[in-house]
DRENTIFI-373831 format. One record per residue (C-alpha): residue number from 1; z negated, y, x; residue in three letters. Coordinates in Angstrom, 3 decimals, padded with zeros to 6 digits. Example, Ala and Ser with C-alpha at 12.3 -4.5 7.8 and 13.67 -1.06 7.14 Angstrom:
BEGIN
k:pz:py:px:r
1:-007.800:-004.500:012.300:Ala
2:-007.140:-001.060:013.670:Ser
//
This chain:
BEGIN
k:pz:py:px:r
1:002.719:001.778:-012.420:Unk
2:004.978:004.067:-013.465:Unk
3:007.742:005.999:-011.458:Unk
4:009.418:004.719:-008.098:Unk
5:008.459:007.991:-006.290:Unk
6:004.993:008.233:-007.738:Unk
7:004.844:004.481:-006.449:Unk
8:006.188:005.582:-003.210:Unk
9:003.947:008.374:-002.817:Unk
10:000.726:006.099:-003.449:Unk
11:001.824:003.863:-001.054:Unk
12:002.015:006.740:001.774:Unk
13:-001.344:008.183:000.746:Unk
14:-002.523:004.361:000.766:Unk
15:-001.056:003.926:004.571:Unk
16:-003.009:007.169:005.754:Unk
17:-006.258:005.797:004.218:Unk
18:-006.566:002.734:005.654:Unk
19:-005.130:003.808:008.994:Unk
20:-008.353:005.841:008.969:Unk
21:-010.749:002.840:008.367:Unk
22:-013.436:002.819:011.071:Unk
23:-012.589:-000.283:013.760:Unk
24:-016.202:-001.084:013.001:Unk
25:-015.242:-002.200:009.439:Unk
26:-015.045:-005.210:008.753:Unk
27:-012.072:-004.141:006.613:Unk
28:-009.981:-002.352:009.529:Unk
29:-008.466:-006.048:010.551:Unk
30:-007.304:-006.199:006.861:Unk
31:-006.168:-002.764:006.243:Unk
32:-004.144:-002.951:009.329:Unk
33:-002.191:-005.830:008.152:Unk
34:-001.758:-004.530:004.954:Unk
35:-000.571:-001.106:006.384:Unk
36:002.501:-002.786:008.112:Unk
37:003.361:-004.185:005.070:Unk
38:003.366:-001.210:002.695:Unk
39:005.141:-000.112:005.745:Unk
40:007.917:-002.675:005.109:Unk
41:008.145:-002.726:001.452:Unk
42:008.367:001.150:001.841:Unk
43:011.501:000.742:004.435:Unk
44:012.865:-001.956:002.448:Unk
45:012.776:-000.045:-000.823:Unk
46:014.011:003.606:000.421:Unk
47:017.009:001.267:002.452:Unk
48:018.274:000.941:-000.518:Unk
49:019.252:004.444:-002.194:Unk
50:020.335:002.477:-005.820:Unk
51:016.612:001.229:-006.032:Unk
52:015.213:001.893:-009.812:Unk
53:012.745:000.174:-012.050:Unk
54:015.806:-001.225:-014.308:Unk
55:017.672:-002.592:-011.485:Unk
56:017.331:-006.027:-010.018:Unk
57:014.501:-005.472:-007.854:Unk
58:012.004:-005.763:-009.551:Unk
59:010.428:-008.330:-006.794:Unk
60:010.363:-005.630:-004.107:Unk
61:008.364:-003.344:-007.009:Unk
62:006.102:-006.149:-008.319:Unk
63:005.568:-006.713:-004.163:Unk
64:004.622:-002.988:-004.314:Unk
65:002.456:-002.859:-006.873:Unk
66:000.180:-006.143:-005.499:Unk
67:000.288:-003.924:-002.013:Unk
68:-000.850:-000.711:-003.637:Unk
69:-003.587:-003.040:-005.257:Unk
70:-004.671:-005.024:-002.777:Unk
71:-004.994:-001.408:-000.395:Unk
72:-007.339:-000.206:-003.294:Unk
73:-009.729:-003.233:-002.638:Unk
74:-009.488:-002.744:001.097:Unk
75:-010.807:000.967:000.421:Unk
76:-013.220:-000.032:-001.855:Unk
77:-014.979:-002.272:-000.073:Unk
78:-015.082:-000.571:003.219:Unk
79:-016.585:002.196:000.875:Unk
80:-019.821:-000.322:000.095:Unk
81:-019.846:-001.073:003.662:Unk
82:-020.910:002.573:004.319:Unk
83:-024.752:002.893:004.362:Unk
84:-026.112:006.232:003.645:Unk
//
């Protein structure tokens, strides 16, 4: 992934997705789960205002990025759970 903010901003967009997962779904057990913790990373990341890729945190990033990911999936397969 590239820049913190664009990271940041994916991970919002991300939260408001799965937030809107139908309690039906399978899915919507997951994606709630993994919305409070994008929810954390996010807080613990924008806590700390020297955060950058080059820094030392690369853990909270990496932690991020496997959120992000793993949100994608979520999405994903609640979309094949949709019949027409």
């Amino acid at each position: 992934m590239g820049d913190l903010d664009q990271r940041i901003d994916l991970a919002m967009l991300l939260v408001i997705r799965l937030e809107r997962l139908s309690v039906d779904s399978y899915w919507a057990h997951r994606a709630s789960g993994l919305r409070g913790s994008l929810l954390r990373s996010l807080d613990q990341i924008e806590s700390c205002p020297e955060m950058n890729v080059q820094n030392d945190n690369r853990k909270e990033l990496e932690h991020l990025d496997q959120l992000i990911k793993n949100g994608f999936e979520i999405l994903e397969n609640a979309a094949r759970e949709i019949r027409p």
